[in-house]
C-alpha positions, 0 to 999 in steps of 0.5 A: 738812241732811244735804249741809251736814253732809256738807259741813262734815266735808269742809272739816274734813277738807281743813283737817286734810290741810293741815296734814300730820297724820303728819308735824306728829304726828314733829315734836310727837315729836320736840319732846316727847323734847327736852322730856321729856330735860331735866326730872327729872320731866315735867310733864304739863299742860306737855307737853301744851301744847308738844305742841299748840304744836309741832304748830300752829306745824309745821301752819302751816309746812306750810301756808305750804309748799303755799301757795307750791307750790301750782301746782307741787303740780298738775304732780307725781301725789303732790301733785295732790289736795291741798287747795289745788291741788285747789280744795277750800281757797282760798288765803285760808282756808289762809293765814288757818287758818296765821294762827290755828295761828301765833298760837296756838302763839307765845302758848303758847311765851310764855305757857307757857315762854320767848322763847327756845323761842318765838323758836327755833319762829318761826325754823324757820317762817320757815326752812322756809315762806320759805327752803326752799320757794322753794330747793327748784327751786335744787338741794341746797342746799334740803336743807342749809338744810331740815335746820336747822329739820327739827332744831330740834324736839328743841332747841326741847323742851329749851329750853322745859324748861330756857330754857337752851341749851347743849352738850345741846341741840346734840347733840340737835340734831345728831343730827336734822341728820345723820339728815335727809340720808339720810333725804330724798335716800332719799325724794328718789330713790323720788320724783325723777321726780316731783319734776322735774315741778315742777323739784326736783332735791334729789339730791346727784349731777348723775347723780340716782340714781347711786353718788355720791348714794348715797355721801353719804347713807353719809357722813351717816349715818356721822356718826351713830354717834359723834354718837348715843354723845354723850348717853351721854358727857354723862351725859344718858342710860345706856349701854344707849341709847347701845349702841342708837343704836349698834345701830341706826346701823350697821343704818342704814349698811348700808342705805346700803352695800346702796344703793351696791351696788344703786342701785335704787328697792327699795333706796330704799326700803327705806332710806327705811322704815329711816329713818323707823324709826331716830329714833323707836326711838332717842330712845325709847331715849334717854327709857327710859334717862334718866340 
């Protein structure tokens, strides 16, 4: 009885890791912060449930992604114990568990909010288990395709709220674009030896960890500064959220500076951590400081 409890908890345990938890947990985020920016008074029950959608709908995207990669997961040290190239899942039980999150969260989109939002969120699984996984032995290109639906969230939160699009939900949307680039190439570069176990070269530079991959990512970010004033100016927050986006963009650039002079894995990393910082600390900002 004991072994067949033990067993149960491990499935349930391997079925949850399929899913992502940390990373489907920012993209729910960053879905509530477009949703909680664009209604007068939040609607607790409703964000609720587009939290639980957003988070589904991402664990199946992230779930087709490893069924795909699944051989390749088994040659790189970071992804070798996961569920499916570990034998722990088969590929049967993730794709009908991605069926189940799938359908699950379209039939609260629906049934809850609106087509549109229901349409964006298919979108962007199909964008990011069909289009950016199979690119990513191609080269860049994978990272300027993944960056669209890695900024859909925050769109998809608005359209829910409102079933409108519009120029707000485009800055939104912009402001995760461009925040993707150096985010990624930063992870990219503490783990390109790994990555090229598999055949991923997602860095920007034929050289891999070289100045000119380091002054791409200082471009993208740069682009943030003006961008992340945009909800400001459109008087969809305060100037106190903008003067952080601000703060913050330019702490962020200088990562990228320091990255240029060093072009080392610390530096990397740092960056990363930086990153992984700078969106959430913004759009908080952003939701405090509601207009």
């Amino acid at each position: 009885m004991t072994l067949a409890i033990n067993l149960f908890f491990e499935k349930v345990r391997s079925y949850l890791e399929l899913m992502k938890l940390r990373l489907a947990w920012l993209v729910a985020f960053s879905g509530a912060f477009g949703y909680s920016l664009a209604v007068e008074k939040v609607n607790w029950p409703s964000l609720i449930l587009f939290i639980l959608a957003a988070f589904s709908i991402t664990g199946a995207a992230n779930i087709i992604n490893q069924i795909i990669e699944k051989d390749l997961d088994k040659l790189m040290k970071r992804t070798q114990n996961r569920p499916l190239p570990s034998g722990r899942v088969s590929v049967n039980e993730a794709t009908v568990f991605a069926l189940v999150l799938f359908a699950f969260a379209t039939f609260i989109f629906l049934m809850e909010f609106n087509v549109r939002a229901c349409a964006l969120a298919i979108l962007s699984t199909i964008l990011y288990g069909f289009v950016y996984t199979p690119l990513k032995r191609v080269g860049t290109i994978a990272v300027f395709v993944g960056a669209i639906p890695g900024a859909f969230p925050p769109m998809i939160g608005w359209v829910a709220a409102t079933n409108q699009f519009g120029l707000e939900p485009g800055i939104l949307f912009a402001i995760q674009f461009f925040w993707q680039f150096p985010h990624f190439w930063a992870i990219a570069w503490v783990l390109d030896e790994d990555y090229k176990k598999a055949g991923f070269n997602l860095l920007p530079s034929k050289g891999g960890k070289d100045l000119n991959t380091a002054i791409q990512m200082m471009i993208y970010t740069l682009f943030l500064l003006p961008v992340g004033w945009l909800p400001y100016e459109l008087g969809m927050t305060g100037i106190n959220s903008a003067l952080v986006a601000m703060l913050f963009g330019v702490l962020f650039l200088a990562q990228t500076f320091h990255l240029m002079r060093k072009c080392s894995d610390k530096t990397a990393l740092q960056l990363m951590f930086g990153s992984f910082a700078y969106l959430p600390i913004v759009q908080i900002a952003y939701l405090l400081d509601k207009a």
